[in-house]
C-alpha positions in Angstrom: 21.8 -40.7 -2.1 25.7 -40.3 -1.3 26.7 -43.0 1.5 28.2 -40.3 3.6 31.3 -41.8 5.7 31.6 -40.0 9.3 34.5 -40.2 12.0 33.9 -42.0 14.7 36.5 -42.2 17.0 35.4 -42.5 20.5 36.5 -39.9 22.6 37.6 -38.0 19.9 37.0 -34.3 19.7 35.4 -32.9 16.7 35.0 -29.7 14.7 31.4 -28.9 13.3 29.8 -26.5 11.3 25.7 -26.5 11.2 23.9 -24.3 8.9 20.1 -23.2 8.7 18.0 -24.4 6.0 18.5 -22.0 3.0 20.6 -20.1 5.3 17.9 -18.1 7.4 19.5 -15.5 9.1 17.3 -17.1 12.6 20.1 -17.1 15.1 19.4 -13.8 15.5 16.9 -14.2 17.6 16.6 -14.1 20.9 14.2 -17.4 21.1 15.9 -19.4 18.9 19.5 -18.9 21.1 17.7 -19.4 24.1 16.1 -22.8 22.4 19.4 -24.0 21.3 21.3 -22.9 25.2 18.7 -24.7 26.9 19.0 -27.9 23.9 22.7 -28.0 24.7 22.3 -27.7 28.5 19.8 -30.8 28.5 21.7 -32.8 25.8 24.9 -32.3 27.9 22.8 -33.2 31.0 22.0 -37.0 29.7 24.8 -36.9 26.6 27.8 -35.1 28.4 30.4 -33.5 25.9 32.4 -30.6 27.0 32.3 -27.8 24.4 36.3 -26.0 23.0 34.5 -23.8 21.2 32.0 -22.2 19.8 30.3 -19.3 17.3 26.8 -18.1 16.7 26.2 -16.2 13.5 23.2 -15.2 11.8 23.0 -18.6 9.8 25.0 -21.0 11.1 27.2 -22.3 13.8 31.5 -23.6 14.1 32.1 -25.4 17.4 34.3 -27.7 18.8 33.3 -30.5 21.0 34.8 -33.2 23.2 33.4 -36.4 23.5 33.4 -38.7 26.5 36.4 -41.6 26.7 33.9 -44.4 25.8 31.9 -42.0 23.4 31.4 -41.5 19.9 27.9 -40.6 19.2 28.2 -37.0 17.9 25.2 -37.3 15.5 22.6 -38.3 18.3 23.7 -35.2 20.3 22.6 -32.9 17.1 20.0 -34.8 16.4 18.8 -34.1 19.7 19.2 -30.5 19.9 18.3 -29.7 16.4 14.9 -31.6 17.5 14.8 -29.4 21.1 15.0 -26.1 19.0 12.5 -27.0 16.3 10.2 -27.9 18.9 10.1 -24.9 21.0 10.8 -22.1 18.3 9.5 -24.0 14.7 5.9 -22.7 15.2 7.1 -19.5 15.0 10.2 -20.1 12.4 8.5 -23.0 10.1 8.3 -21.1 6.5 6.0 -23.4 4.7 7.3 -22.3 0.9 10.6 -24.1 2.2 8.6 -27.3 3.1 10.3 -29.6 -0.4 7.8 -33.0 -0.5 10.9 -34.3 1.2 10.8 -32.5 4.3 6.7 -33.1 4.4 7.3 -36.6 4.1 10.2 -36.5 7.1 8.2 -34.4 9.3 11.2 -31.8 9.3 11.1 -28.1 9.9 12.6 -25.3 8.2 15.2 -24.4 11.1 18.3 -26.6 9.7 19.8 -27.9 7.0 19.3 -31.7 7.0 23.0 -32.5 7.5 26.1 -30.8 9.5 29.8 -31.4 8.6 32.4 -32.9 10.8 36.2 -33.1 11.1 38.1 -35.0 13.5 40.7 -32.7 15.5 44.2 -34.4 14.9 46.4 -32.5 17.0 47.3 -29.6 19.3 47.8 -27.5 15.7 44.5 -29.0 13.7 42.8 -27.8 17.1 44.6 -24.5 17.4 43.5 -23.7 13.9 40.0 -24.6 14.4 40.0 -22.8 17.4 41.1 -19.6 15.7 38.8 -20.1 12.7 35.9 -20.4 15.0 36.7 -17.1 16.8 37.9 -14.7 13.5 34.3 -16.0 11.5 32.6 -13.2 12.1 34.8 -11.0 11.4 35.6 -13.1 7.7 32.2 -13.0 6.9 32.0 -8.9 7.4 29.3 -8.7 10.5 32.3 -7.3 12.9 35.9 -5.6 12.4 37.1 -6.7 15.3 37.0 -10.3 17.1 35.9 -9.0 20.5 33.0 -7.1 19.0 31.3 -10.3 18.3 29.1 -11.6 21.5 28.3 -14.9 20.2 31.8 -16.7 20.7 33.6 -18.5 23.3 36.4 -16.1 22.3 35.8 -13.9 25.5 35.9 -17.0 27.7 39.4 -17.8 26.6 40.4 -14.0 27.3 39.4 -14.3 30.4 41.3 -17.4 30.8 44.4 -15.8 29.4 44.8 -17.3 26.4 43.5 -14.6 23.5 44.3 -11.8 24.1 41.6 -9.0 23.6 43.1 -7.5 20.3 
């Protein structure tokens, strides 16, 4: 098994992408984004981390978090709403023909891929570029023309704020 080597700079903020297990096309569904709102707003709630961004599409997620000053523990805060989703929507979701002796013997569902990938944000441009990756996603993968057709983004909160504008 690789010996995977994450960041861990306290405080630091950090880009993620999180994909569905074989790449489901579950978020969807209506459930499964209400699971994973109400997973973020009790994580937060105990683990607080303010969210720069953020993208839903069918089967997966970009977002960009910050994390407290004295804070580095990214992977318990996934952990933790990865678990909240499976619980509340992986009776209806779990696809047993996906269920590898692996995941039987870890008791995990079929809702996620096992890992998630992570990059440190570096800079004002590393976190410009993120940002605008995030919000143009689903237009690269071909699910919208346009950014602003895409409800599942934080790009209409920074239009409102002023700084995207609309086109």
């Amino acid at each position: 098994m690789p010996n995977y080597r994450r960041s861990n700079t306290k405080g630091g903020t950090y880009f993620f992408t999180v994909v569905t297990h074989h790449r489901q096309p579950i978020f969807c569904n209506e459930n499964i984004r209400n699971a994973l709102r109400q997973a973020i707003v009790d994580t937060r709630r105990e683990h607080p981390f303010e969210i720069d961004g953020w993208v839903l599409l069918p089967d997966h997620m970009h977002c960009i978090w910050t994390l407290p000053p004295d804070d580095r523990n990214y992977g318990m805060r996934w952990a933790r709403i990865k678990r909240h989703v499976s619980k509340h929507c992986g009776a209806i979701f779990q696809r047993e023909e996906l269920k590898s002796p692996s995941r039987q013997r870890r008791h995990e569902s079929t809702l996620w891929q096992r890992r998630f990938w992570e990059h440190r944000i570096r800079g004002d441009r590393d976190f410009r570029t993120h940002m605008d990756y995030i919000h143009f996603n689903p237009v690269k993968h071909g699910i919208v023309t346009r950014v602003r057709d895409w409800p599942y983004s934080s790009f209409h909160r920074y239009v409102r704020r002023g700084v995207y504008s609309l086109d």
